[in-house]
C-alpha angles and dihedrals in degrees: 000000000000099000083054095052089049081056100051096048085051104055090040082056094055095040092059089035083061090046093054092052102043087050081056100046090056096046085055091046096050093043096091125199119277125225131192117259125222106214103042120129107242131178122271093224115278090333094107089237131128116213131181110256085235119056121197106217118205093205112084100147101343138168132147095021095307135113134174083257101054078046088075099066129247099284096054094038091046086047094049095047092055095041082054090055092041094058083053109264113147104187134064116186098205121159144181094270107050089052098228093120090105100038089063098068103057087033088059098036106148106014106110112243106246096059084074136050123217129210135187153155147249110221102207105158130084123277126008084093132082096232125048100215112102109204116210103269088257082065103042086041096055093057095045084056088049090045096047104036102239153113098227148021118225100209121016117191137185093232111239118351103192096167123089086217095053105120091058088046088053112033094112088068097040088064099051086051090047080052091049091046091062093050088054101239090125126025103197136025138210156114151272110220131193107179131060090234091054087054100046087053093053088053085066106029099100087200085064103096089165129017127192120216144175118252145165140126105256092048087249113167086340128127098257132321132316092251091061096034106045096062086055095048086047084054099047079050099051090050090065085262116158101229116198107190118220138193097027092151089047101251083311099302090118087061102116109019100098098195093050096051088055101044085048093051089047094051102047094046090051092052083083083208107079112076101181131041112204127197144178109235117189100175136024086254096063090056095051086045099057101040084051084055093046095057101049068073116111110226120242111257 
């Protein structure tokens, strides 16, 4: 009877043993494989801000208030910004030198303007403007409200620190945007750097919120390699820093180089230290083409 009853308990042990696997096995089955998506809002470091994962820059090429975009004429470039908005991108990255404040407003007529995020930049250094003269930021700021219809700005930068001392050269600055901050005119601050020694010095500058910064996985219009950038990306990070990465497709050299375009989408989005990719699209493809790309990418778990 008892040898019976042995029997019984075991093969009610591997019955249920069976069971459990099996229930296992079929949770494994139905949990598909995640993928990044492009156009998720995810948080710009310890800002408080939501971007969209993918960024539509406005710069491609541009000096003295001109881009290949703002080349095409108002009615392309208009076209371009709300198809961009339609596909699901939230955020646009404009600035005073590439000249897109004013094709924002009528691109975005009718979209409330809390479902999209604005950036821009302060141009400060010589040359880049048309005119010479550098108004104090209260002053540039003020335009840039009356150019892109709004109350307030998401991300303000200084456009381009290249000096390891610039937070000294541009305090001044620094302290009129703090000032606008609190007023509420701007509700995050930063910086795009291109040198290693810029970005090293907004690691460390508590007033940064956001930094961009060049990246990419072949070194291409960056400020170093990736073997010297990437730790100090990784740092910036690690300080509750936003970090918006810039030139992945290497100032448009990597077009039409499909291979490329996907390692360097793969790269950037594994270094788990970059929150914002931000391109330069210059046509309704490219953006098709690079959200594709993005989401070929496996999700981190």
């Amino acid at each position: 009877m008892s040898i019976r009853r042995r029997e019984f308990l075991k093969q009610s042990a591997l019955g249920v043993g069976g069971v459990l696997m099996g229930a296992q096995l079929v949770r494994a089955e139905a949990a598909p494989q995640k993928f990044v998506e492009p156009f998720e809002l995810v948080p710009l470091g310890r800002t408080g801000l939501k971007f969209s994962r993918v960024t539509m820059g406005t710069g491609s090429h541009a000096y003295m208030r001109q881009s290949n975009t703002t080349r095409e004429g108002r009615p392309a470039f208009q076209k371009l910004l709300r198809d961009a908005y339609e596909r699901g991108i939230r955020t646009f990255d404009l600035a005073d030198l590439y000249g897109s404040h004013t094709y924002l407003p009528p691109a975005m007529d009718g979209v409330p303007r809390e479902k999209y995020n604005l950036i821009s930049k302060i141009w400060w250094s010589d040359g880049g403007l048309p005119e010479d003269d550098r108004p104090p930021a209260d002053v540039v700021v003020a335009r840039f409200l009356r150019e892109l219809k709004t109350d307030y700005i998401d991300l303000l930068l200084l456009h381009c620190v290249m000096a390891a001392d610039w937070p000294g050269q541009l305090r001044w600055q620094m302290d009129i945007l703090s000032k606008l901050k609190a007023q509420g005119k701007i509700r995050a601050l930063g910086v795009s750097c291109h040198s290693i020694a810029a970005l090293e010095a907004a690691a460390a500058e508590p007033w940064v919120e956001s930094v961009h910064a060049r990246i990419n996985p072949y070194g291409m219009s960056m400020d170093g390699s990736p073997l010297n950038v990437v730790p100090v990306l990784k740092k910036i990070h690690a300080a509750g820093k936003g970090v918006v990465g810039m030139k992945l497709i290497g100032e448009g050299r990597l077009r039409n180089d499909d291979l490329s375009r996907d390692t360097s989408v793969k790269f950037v989005l594994g270094l788990g230290c970059v929150d914002v990719l931000n391109v330069g699209f210059e046509r309704v493809e490219e953006i098709d083409d690079f959200t594709a790309r993005v989401r070929k990418v496996p999700a981190a778990a």
